[in-house]
Chimera marker file (.cmm) of the C-alpha trace (Angstrom):
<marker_set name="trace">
<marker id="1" x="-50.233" y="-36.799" z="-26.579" r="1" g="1" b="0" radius="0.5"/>
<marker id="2" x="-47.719" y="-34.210" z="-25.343" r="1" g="1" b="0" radius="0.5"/>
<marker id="3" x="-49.039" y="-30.966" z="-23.811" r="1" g="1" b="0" radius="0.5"/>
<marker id="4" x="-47.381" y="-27.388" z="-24.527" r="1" g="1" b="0" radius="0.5"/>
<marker id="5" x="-45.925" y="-27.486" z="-21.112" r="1" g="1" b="0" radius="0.5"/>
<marker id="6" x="-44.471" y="-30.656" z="-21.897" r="1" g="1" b="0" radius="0.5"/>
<marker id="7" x="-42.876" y="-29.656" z="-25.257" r="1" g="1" b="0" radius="0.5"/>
<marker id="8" x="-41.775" y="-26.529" z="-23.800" r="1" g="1" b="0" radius="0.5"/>
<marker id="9" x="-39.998" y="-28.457" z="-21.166" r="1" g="1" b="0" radius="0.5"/>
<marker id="10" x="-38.516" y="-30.842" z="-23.912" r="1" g="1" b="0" radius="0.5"/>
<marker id="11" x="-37.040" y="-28.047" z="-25.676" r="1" g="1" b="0" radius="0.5"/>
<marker id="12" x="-35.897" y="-25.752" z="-22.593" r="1" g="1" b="0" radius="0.5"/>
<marker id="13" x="-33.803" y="-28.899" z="-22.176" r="1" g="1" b="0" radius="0.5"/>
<marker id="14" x="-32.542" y="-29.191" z="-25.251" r="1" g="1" b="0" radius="0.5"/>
<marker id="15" x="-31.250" y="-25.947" z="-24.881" r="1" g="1" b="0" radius="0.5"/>
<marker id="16" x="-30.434" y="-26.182" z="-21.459" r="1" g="1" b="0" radius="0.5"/>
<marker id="17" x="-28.406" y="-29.001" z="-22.470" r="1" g="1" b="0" radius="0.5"/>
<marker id="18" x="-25.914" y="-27.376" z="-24.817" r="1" g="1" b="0" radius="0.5"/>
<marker id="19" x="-24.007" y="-26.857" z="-21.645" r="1" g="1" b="0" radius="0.5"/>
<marker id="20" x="-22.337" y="-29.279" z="-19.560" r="1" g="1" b="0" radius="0.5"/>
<marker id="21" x="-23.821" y="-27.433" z="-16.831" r="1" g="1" b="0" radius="0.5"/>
<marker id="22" x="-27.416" y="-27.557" z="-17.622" r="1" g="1" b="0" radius="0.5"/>
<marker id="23" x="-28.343" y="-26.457" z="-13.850" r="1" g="1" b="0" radius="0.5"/>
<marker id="24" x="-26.405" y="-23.446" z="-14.123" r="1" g="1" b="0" radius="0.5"/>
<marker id="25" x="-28.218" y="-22.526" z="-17.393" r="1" g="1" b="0" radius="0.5"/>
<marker id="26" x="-31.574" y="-23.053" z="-15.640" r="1" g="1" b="0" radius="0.5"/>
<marker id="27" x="-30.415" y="-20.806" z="-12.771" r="1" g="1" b="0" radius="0.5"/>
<marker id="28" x="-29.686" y="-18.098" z="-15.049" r="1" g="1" b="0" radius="0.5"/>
<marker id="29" x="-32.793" y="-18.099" z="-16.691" r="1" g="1" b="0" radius="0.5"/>
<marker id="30" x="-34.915" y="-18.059" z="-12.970" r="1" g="1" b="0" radius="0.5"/>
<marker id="31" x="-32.375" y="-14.994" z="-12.521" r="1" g="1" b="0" radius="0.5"/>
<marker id="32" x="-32.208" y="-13.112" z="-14.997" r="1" g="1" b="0" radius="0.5"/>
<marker id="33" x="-34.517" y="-14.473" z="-18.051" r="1" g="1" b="0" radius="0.5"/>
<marker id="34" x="-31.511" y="-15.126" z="-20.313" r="1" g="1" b="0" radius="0.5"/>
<marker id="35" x="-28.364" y="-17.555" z="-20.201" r="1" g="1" b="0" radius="0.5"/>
<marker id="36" x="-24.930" y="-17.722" z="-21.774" r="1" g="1" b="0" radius="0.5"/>
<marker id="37" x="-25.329" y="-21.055" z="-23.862" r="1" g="1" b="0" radius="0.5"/>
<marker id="38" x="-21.529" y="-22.525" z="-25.431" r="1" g="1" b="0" radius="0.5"/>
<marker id="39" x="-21.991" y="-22.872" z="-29.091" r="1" g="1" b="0" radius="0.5"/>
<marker id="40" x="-20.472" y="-25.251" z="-31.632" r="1" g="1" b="0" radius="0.5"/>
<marker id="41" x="-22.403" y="-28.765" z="-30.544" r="1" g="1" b="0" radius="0.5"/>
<marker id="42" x="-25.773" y="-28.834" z="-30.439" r="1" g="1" b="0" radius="0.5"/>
<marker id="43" x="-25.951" y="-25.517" z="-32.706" r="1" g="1" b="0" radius="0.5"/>
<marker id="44" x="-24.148" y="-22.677" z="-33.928" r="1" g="1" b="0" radius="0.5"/>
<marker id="45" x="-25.674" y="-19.209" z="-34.345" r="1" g="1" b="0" radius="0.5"/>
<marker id="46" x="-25.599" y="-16.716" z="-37.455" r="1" g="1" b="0" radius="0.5"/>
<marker id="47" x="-25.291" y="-12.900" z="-36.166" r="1" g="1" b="0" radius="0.5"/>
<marker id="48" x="-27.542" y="-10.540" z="-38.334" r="1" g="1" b="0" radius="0.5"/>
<marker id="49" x="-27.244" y="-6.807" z="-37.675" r="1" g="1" b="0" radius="0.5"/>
<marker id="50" x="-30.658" y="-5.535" z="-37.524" r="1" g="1" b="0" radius="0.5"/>
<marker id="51" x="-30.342" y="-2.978" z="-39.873" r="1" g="1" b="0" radius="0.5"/>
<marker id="52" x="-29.369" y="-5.587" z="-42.359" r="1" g="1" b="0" radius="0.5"/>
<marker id="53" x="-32.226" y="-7.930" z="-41.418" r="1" g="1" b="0" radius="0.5"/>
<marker id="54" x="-34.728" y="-5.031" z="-41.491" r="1" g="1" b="0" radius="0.5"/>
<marker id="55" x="-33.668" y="-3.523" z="-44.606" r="1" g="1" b="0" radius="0.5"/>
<marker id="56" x="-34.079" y="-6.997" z="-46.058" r="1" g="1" b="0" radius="0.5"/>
<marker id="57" x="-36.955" y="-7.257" z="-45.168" r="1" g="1" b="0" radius="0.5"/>
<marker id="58" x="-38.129" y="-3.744" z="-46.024" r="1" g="1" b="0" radius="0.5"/>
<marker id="59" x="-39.405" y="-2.930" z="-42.167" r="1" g="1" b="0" radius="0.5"/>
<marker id="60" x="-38.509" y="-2.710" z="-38.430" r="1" g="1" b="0" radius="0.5"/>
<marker id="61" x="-42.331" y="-3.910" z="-37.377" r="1" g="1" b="0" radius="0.5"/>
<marker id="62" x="-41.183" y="-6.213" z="-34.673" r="1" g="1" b="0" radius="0.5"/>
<marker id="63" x="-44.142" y="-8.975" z="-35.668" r="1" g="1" b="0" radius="0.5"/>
<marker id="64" x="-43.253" y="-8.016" z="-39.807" r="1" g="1" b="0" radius="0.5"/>
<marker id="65" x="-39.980" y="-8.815" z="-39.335" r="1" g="1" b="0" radius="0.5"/>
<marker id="66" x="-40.749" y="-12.178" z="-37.515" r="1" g="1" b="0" radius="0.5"/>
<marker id="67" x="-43.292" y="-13.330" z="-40.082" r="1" g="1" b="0" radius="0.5"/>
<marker id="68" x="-40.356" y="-12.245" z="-42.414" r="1" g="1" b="0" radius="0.5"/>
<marker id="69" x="-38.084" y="-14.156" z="-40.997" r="1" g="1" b="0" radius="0.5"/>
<marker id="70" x="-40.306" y="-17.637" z="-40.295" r="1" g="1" b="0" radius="0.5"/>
<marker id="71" x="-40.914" y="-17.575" z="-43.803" r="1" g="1" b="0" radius="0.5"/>
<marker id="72" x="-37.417" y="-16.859" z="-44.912" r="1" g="1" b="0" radius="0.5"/>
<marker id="73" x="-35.254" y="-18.936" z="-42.067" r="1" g="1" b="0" radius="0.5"/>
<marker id="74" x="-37.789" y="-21.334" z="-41.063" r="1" g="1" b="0" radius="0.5"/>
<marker id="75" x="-36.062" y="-21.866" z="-37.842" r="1" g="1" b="0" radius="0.5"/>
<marker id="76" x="-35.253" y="-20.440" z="-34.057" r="1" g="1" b="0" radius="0.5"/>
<marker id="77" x="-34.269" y="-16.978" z="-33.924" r="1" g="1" b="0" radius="0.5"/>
<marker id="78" x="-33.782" y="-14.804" z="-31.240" r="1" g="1" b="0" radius="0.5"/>
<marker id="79" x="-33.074" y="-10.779" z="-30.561" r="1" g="1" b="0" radius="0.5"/>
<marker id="80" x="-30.442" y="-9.332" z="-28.681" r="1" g="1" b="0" radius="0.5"/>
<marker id="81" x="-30.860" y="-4.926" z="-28.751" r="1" g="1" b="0" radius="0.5"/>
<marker id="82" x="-28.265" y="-4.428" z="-26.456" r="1" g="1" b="0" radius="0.5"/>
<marker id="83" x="-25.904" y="-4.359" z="-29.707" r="1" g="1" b="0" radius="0.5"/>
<marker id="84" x="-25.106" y="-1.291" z="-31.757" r="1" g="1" b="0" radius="0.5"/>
<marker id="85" x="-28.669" y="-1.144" z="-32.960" r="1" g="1" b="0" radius="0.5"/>
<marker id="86" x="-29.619" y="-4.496" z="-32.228" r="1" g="1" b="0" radius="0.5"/>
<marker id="87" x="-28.615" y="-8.090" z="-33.373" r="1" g="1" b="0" radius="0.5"/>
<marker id="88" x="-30.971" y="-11.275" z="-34.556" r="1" g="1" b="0" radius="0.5"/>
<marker id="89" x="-29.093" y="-14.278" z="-34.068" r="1" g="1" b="0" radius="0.5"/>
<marker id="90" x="-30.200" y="-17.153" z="-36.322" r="1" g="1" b="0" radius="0.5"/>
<marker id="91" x="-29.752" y="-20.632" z="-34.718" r="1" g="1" b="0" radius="0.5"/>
<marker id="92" x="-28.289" y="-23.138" z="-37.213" r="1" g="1" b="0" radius="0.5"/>
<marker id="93" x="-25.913" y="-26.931" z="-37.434" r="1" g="1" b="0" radius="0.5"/>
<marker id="94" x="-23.328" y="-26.847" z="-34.502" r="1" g="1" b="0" radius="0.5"/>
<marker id="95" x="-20.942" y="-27.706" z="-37.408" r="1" g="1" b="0" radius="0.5"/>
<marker id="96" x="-22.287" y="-24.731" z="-39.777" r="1" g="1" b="0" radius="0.5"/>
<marker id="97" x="-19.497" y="-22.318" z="-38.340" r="1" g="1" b="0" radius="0.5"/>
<marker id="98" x="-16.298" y="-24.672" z="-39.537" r="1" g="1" b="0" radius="0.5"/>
<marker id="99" x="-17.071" y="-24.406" z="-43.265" r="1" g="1" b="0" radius="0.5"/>
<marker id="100" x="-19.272" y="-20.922" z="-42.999" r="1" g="1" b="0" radius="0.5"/>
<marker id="101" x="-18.694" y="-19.187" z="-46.247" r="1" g="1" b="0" radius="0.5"/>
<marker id="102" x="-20.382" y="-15.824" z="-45.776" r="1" g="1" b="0" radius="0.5"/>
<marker id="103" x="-18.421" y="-13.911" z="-43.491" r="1" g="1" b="0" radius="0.5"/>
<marker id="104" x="-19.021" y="-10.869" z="-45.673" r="1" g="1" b="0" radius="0.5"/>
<marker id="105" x="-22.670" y="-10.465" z="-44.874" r="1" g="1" b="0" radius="0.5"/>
<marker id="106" x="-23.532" y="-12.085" z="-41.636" r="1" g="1" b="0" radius="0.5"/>
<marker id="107" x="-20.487" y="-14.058" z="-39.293" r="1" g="1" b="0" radius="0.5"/>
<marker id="108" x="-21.063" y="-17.562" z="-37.990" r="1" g="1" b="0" radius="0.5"/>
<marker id="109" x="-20.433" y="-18.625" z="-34.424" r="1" g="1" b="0" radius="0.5"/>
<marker id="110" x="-19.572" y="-22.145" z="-32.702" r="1" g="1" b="0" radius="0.5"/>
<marker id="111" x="-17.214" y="-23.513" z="-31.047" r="1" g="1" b="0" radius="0.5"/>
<marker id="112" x="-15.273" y="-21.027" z="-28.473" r="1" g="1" b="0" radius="0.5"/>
<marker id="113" x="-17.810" y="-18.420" z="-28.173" r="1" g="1" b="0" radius="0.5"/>
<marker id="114" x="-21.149" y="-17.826" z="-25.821" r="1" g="1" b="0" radius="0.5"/>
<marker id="115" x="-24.341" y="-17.140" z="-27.047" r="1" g="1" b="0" radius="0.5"/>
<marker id="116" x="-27.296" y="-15.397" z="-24.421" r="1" g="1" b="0" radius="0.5"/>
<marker id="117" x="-30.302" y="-17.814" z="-24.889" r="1" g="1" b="0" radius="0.5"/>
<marker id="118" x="-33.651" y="-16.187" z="-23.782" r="1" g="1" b="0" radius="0.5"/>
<marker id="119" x="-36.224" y="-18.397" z="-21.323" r="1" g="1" b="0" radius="0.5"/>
<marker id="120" x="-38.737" y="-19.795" z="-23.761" r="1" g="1" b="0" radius="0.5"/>
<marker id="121" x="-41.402" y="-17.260" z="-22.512" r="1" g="1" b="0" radius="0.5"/>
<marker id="122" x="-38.918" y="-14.245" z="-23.404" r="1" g="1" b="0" radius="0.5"/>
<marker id="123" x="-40.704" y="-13.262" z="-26.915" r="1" g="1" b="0" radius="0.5"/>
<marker id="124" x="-41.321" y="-9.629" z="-26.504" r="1" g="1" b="0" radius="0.5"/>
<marker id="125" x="-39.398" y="-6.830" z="-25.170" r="1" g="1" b="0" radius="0.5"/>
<marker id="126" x="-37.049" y="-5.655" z="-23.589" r="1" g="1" b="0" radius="0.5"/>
<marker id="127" x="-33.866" y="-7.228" z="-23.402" r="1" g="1" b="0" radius="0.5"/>
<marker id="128" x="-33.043" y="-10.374" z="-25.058" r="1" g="1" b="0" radius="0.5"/>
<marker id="129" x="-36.267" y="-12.371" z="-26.290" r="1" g="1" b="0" radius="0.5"/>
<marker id="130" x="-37.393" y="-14.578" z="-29.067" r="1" g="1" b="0" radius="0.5"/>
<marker id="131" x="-38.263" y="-13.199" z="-32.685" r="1" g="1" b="0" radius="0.5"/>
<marker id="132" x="-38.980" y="-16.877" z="-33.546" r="1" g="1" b="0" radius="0.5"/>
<marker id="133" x="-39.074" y="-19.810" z="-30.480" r="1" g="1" b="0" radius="0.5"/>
<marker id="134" x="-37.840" y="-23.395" z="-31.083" r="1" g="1" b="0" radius="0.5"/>
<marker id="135" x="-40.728" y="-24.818" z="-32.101" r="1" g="1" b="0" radius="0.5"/>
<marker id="136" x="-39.524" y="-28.594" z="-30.628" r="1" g="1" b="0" radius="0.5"/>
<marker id="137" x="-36.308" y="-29.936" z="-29.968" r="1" g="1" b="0" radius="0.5"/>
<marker id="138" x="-33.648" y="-29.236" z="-32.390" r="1" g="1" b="0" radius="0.5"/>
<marker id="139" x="-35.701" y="-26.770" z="-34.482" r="1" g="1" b="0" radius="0.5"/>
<marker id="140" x="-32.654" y="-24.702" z="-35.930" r="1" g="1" b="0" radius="0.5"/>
<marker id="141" x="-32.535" y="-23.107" z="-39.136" r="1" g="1" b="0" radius="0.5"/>
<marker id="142" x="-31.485" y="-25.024" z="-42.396" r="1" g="1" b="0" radius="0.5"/>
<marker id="143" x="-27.814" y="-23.785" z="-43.482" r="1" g="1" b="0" radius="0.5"/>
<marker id="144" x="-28.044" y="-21.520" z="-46.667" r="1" g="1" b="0" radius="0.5"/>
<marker id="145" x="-26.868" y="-23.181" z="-50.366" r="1" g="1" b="0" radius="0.5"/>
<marker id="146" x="-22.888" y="-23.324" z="-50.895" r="1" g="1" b="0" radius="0.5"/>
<marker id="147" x="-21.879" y="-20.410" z="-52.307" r="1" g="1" b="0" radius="0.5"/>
<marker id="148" x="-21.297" y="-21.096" z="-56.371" r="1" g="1" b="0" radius="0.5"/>
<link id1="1" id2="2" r="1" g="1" b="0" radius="0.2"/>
<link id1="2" id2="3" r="1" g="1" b="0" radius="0.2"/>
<link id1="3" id2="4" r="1" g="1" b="0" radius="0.2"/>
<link id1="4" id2="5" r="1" g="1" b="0" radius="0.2"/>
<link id1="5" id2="6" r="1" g="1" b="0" radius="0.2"/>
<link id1="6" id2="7" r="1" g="1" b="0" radius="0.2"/>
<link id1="7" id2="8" r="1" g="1" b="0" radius="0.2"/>
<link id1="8" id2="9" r="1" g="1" b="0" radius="0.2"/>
<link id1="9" id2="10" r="1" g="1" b="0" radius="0.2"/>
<link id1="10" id2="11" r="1" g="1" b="0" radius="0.2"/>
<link id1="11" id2="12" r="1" g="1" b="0" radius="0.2"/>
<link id1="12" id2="13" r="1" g="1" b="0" radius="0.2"/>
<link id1="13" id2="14" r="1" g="1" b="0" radius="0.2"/>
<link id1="14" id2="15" r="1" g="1" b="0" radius="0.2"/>
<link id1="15" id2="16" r="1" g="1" b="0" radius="0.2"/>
<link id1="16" id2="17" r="1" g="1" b="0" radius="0.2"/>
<link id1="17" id2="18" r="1" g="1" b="0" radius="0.2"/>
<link id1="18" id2="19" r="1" g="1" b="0" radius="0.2"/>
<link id1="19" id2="20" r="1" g="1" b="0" radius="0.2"/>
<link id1="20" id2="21" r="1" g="1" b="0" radius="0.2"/>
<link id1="21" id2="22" r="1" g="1" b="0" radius="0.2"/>
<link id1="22" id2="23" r="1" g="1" b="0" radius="0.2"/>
<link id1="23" id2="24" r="1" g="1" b="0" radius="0.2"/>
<link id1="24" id2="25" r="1" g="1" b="0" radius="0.2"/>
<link id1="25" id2="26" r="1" g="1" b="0" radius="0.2"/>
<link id1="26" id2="27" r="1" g="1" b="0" radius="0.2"/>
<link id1="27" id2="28" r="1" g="1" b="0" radius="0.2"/>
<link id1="28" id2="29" r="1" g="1" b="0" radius="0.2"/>
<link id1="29" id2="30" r="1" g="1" b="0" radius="0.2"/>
<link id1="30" id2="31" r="1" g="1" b="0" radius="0.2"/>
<link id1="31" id2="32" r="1" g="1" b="0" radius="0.2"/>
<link id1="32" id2="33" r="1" g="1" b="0" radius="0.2"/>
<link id1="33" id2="34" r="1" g="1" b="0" radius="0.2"/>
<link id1="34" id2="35" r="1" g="1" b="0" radius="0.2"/>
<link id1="35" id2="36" r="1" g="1" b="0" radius="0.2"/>
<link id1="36" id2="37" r="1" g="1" b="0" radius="0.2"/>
<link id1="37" id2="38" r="1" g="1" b="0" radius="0.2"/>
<link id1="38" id2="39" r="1" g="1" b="0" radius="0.2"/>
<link id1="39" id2="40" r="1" g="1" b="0" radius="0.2"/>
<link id1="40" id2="41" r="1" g="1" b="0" radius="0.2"/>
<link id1="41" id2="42" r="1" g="1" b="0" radius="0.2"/>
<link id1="42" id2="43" r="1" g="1" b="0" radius="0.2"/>
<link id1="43" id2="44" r="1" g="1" b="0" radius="0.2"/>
<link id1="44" id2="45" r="1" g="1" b="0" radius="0.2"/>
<link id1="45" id2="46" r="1" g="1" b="0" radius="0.2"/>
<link id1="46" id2="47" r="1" g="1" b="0" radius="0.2"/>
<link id1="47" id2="48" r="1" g="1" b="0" radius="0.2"/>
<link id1="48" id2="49" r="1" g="1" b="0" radius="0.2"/>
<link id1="49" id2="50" r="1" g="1" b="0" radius="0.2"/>
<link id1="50" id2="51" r="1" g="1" b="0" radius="0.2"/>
<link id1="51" id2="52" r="1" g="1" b="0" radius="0.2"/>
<link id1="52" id2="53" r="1" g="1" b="0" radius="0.2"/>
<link id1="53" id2="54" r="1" g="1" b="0" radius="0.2"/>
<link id1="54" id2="55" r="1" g="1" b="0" radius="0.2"/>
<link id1="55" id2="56" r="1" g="1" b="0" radius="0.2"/>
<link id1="56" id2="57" r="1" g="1" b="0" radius="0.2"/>
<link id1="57" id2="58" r="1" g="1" b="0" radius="0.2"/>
<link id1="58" id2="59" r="1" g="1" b="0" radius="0.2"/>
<link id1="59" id2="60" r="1" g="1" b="0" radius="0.2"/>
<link id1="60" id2="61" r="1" g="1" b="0" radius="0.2"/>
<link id1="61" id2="62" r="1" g="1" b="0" radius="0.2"/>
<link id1="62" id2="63" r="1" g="1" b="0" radius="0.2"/>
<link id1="63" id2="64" r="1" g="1" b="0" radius="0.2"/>
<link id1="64" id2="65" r="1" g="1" b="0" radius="0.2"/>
<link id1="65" id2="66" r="1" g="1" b="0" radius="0.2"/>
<link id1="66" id2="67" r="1" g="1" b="0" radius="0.2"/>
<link id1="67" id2="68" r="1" g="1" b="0" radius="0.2"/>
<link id1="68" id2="69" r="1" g="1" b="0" radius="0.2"/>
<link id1="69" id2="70" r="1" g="1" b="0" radius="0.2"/>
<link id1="70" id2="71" r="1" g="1" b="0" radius="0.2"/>
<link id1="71" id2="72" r="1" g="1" b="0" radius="0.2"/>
<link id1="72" id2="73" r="1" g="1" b="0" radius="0.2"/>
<link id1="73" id2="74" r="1" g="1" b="0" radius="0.2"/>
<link id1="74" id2="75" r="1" g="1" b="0" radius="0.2"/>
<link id1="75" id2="76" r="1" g="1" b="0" radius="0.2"/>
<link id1="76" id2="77" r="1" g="1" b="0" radius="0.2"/>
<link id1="77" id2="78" r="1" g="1" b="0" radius="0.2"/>
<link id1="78" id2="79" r="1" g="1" b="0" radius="0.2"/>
<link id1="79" id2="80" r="1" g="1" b="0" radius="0.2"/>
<link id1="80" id2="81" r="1" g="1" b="0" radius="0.2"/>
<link id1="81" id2="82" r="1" g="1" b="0" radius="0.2"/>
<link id1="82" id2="83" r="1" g="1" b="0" radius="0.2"/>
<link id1="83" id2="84" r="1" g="1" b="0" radius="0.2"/>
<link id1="84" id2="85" r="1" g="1" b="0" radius="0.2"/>
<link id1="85" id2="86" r="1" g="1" b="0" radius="0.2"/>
<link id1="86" id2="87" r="1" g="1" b="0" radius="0.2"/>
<link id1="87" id2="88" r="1" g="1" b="0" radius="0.2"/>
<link id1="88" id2="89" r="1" g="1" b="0" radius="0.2"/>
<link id1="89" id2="90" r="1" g="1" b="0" radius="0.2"/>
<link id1="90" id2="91" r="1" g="1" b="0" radius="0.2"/>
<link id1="91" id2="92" r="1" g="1" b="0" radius="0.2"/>
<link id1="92" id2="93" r="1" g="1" b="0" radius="0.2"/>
<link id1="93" id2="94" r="1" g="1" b="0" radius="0.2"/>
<link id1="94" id2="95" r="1" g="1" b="0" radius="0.2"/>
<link id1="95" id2="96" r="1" g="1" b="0" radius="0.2"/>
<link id1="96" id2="97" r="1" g="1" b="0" radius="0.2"/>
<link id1="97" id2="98" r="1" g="1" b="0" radius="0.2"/>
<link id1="98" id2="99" r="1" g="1" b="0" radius="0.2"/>
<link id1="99" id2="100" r="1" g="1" b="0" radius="0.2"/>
<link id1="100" id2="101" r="1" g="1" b="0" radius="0.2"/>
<link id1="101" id2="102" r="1" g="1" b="0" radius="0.2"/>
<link id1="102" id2="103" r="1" g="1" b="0" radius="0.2"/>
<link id1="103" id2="104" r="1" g="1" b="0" radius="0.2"/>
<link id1="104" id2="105" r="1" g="1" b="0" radius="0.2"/>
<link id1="105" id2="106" r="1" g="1" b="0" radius="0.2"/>
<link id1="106" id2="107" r="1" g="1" b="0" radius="0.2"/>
<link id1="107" id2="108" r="1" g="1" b="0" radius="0.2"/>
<link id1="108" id2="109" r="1" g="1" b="0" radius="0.2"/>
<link id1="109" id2="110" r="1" g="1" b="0" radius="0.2"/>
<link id1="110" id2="111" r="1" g="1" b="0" radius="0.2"/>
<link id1="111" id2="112" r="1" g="1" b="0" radius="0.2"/>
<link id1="112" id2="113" r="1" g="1" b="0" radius="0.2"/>
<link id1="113" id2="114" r="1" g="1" b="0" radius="0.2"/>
<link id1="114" id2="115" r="1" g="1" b="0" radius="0.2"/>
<link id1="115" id2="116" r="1" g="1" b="0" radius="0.2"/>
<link id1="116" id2="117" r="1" g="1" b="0" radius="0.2"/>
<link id1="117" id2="118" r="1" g="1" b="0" radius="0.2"/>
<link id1="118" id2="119" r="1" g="1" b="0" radius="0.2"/>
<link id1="119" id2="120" r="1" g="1" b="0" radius="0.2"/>
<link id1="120" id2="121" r="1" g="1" b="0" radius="0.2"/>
<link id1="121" id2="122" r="1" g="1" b="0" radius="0.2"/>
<link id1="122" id2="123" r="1" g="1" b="0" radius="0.2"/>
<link id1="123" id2="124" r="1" g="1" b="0" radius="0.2"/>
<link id1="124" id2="125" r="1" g="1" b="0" radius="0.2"/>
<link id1="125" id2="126" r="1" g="1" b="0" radius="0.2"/>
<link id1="126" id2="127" r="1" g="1" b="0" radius="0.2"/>
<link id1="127" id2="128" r="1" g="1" b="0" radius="0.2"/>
<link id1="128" id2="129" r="1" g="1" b="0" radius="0.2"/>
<link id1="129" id2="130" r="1" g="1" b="0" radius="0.2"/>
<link id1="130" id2="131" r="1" g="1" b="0" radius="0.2"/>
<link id1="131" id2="132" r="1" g="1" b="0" radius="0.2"/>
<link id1="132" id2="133" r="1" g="1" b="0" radius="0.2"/>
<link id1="133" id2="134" r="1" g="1" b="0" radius="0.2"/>
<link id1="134" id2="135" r="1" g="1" b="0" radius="0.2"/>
<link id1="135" id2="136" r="1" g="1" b="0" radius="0.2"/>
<link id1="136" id2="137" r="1" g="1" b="0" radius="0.2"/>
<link id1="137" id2="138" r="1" g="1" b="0" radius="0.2"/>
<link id1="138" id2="139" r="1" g="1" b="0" radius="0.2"/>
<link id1="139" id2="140" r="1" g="1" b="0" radius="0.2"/>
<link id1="140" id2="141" r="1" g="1" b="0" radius="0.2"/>
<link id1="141" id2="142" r="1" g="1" b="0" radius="0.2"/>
<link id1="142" id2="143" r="1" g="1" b="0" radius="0.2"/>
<link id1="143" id2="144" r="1" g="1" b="0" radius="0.2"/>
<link id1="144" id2="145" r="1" g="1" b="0" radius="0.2"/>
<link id1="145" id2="146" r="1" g="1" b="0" radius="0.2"/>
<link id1="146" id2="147" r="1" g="1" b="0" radius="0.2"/>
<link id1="147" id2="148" r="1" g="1" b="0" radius="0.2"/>
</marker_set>
């Protein structure tokens, strides 16, 4: 039987892992709570302006929007408000940004670019921080239907 310590391990890992420095992400998250994680492998990440989200959503309750966002994403999210009035960045496929078809309302980024990944016990404010935690290993967000 695994205990939460030992999932949260498994999937601080997992993260840590996206990198082919994995020690260098765990360094920056005993430094500074948050590391810059290469996208495009192991996942991929959908940028949401917050307005957006929140207006979707029809409220800026930080615990409304993340029930609202469970229900809707079912999958790890995570907050960045150092952004132009703030950012939710949806974790999803590595391979989701090569055919991404919705540009128009929220951009999809892999390979080439950086995401900051929060320490697993980041899920408040301030700074960066979890709206919705990998739940286990892999937990990302299902990709959205092809566009018709």
């Amino acid at each position: 039987m695994f205990t939460q310590e030992a999932l949260d391990h498994a999937i601080a890992e997992w993260l840590a892992r996206a990198d082919r420095d994995p020690e260098r992400v765990r360094r920056e998250w005993a430094t500074q709570g948050v590391a810059l994680v290469p996208l495009g492998e192991r996942f991929a990440a959908v940028r949401m302006a917050a307005h957006v989200v929140h207006a979707a959503v029809r409220t800026d309750d930080r615990d409304e929007v993340a029930v609202a966002l469970g229900e809707l994403l079912g999958g790890s999210v995570n907050y960045d408000r150092r952004g132009a009035g703030g950012t939710y960045y949806a974790l999803i496929q590595g391979h989701a940004a090569l055919v991404w078809a919705y540009d128009d309302i929220a951009s999809c980024f892999g390979l080439g670019t950086y995401l900051g990944v929060p320490r697993l016990d980041r899920q408040q404010p301030p700074g960066t921080y979890w709206v919705i935690p990998p739940r286990y290993e892999g937990d990302l967000c299902p990709p959205p239907p092809p566009p018709p």
